[in-house]
N, C-alpha and C positions, 0 to 999 in steps of 0.2 A: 177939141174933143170930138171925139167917132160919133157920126148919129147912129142914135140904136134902132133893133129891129125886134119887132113884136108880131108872132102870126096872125094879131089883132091887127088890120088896117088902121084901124080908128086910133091905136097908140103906138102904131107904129113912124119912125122919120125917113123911113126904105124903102121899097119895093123887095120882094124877094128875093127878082133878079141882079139886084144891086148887092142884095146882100152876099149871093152866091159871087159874083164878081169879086167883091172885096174879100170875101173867103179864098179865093183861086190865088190872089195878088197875096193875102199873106203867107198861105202856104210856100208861094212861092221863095216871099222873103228868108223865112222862118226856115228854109232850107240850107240858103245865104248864109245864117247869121250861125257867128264863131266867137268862142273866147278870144277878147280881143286882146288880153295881157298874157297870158299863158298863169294866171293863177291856176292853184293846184285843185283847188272844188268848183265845179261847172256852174257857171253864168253868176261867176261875179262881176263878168264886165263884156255882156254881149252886144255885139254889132255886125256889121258886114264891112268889107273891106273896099277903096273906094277904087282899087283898079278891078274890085268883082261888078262894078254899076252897070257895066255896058251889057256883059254875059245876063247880068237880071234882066235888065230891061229887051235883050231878046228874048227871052225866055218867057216873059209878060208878053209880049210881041204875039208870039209863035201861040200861049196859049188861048188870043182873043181874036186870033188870026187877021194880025194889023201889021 
């Protein structure tokens, strides 16, 4: 399970900068990710496809400049 983030330090599990990191990486995903069966109503079966890994993970790369 995701630690969560509270702009209360005291209840929060994150840093902000963390949180903004793990914002960046899903966005990124979540750009990736495609109907994976071709049903006909959107996201009955979302995912990313696994010869798109490499192009994500530049793209993570490039956005944390690694």
């Amino acid at each position: 399970m995701a630690r969560w983030f509270n702009e209360d330090p005291e209840y929060s599990q994150i840093t902000p900068e963390e949180k903004a990191k793990r914002d960046r990486i899903v966005a990124i995903m979540s750009k990736w990710t495609q109907e994976m069966e071709g049903y006909s109503y959107l996201g009955s079966n979302p995912g990313v496809k696994e010869d798109d890994y490499e192009d994500i993970a530049e793209e993570i790369m490039a956005a944390f400049k690694i």
